[in-house]
C-alpha positions as CSV (number, residue, x, y, z in Angstrom):
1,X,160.7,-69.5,110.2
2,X,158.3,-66.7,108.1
3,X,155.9,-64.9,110.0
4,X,152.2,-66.3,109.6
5,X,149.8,-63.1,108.3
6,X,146.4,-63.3,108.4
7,X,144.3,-61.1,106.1
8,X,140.4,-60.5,106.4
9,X,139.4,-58.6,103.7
10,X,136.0,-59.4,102.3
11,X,137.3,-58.5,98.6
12,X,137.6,-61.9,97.0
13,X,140.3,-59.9,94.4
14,X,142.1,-57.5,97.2
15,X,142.8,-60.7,99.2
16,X,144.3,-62.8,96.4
17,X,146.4,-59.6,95.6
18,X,147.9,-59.6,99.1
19,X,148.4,-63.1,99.6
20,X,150.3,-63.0,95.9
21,X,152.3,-60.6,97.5
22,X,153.0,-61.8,100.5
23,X,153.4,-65.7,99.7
24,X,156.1,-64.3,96.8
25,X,157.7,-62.6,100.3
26,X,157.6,-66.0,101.9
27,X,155.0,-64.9,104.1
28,X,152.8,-68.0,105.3
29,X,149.5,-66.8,104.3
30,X,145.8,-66.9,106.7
31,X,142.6,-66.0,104.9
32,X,139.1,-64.5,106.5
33,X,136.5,-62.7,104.6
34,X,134.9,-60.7,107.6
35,X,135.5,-59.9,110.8
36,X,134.1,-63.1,112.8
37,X,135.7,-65.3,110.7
38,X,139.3,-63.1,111.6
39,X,138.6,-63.1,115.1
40,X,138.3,-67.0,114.7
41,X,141.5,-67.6,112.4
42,X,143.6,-65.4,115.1
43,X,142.6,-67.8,118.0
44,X,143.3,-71.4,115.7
45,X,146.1,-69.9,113.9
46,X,148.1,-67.6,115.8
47,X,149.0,-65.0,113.4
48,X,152.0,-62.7,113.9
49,X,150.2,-60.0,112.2
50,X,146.7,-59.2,110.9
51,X,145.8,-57.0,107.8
52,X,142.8,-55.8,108.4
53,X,140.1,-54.2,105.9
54,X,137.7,-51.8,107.6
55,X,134.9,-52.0,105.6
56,X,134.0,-55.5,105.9
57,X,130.4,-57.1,106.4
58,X,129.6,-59.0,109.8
59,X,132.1,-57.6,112.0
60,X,133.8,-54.5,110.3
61,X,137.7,-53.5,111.0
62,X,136.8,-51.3,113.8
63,X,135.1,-53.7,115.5
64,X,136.9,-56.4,115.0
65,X,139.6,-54.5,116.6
66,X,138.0,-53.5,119.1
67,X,137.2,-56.7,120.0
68,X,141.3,-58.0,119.5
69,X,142.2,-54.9,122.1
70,X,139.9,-56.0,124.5
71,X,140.8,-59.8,124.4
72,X,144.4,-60.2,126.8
73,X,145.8,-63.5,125.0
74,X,145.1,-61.3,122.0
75,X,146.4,-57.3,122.6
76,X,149.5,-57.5,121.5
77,X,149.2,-59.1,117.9
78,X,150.1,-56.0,115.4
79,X,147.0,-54.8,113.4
80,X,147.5,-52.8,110.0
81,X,144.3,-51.0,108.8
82,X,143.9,-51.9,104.8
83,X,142.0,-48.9,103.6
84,X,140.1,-47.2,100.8
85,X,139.8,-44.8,103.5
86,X,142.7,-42.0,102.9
87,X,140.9,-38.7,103.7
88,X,142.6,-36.1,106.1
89,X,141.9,-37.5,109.7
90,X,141.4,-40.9,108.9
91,X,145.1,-42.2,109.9
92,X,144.3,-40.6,113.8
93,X,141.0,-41.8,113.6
94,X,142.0,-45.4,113.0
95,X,145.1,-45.3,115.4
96,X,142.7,-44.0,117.8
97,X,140.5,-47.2,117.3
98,X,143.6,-49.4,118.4
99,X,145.6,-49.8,115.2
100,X,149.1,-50.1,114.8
101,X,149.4,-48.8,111.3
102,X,147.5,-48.4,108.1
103,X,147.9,-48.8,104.3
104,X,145.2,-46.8,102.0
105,X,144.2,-49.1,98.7
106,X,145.7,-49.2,96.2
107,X,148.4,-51.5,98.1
108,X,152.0,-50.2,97.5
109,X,154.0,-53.2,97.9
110,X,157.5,-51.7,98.9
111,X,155.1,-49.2,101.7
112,X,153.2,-52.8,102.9
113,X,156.3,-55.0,103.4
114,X,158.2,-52.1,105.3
115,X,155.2,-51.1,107.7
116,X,154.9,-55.0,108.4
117,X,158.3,-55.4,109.0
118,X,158.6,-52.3,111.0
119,X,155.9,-54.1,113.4
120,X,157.1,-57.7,113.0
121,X,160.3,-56.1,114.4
122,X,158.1,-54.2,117.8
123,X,156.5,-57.5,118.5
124,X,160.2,-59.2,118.5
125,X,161.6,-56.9,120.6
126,X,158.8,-57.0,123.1
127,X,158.5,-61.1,122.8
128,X,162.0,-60.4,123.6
129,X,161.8,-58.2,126.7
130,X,159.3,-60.1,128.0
């Protein structure tokens, strides 16, 4: 069975990108275009990892993640920050907020598929452990 990813990006053009990418993967795809809409997605579709866009209207990345960390039922889903963000800082800023990982725009495929598998792999082994 393929992991389910849900992205929220607000980026009608970004989103299609990724899903392209990740449905040619075999990736089941989720879409949300802010931040509410994500945190709703997560609880009626159970995602087995989120990419994330910061800068999103309603509820932005931080916030949204914020929100995912406080939430026990949903902690442990892995979160990768999609960014136009890349300035010097910004990677321990967003780990900080309570990301697992993060990309910077424009999306290297081969860099995506191996930071998503790297977590995929984390949340197996702790499933597993558990």
């Amino acid at each position: 069975m393929m992991s389910k990813v849900l992205i929220a990006e607000d980026n009608p053009v970004n989103r299609e990108l990724l899903r392209e990418l990740l449905e040619a993967r075999g990736y089941v795809v989720v879409e949300a275009c802010d931040g509410e809409e994500a945190l709703r997605a997560i609880e009626e579709t159970q995602p087995d990892i989120l990419l994330l866009d910061l800068g999103m209207p309603v509820l932005d990345g931080f916030a949204t993640v914020r929100r995912i960390r406080e939430n026990p039922a949903l902690a442990p889903l892995p979160v990768l920050a999609v960014t136009a963000y890349a300035m010097q800082g910004d990677r321990e800023r967003i780990v900080a907020a309570g990301f697992d990982g993060y990309l910077s725009k424009p999306i290297n495929a081969s860099k995506l598929f191996q930071e998503m598998e790297r977590l995929l792999a984390r949340r197996q082994s702790a499933k597993a452990g558990n």
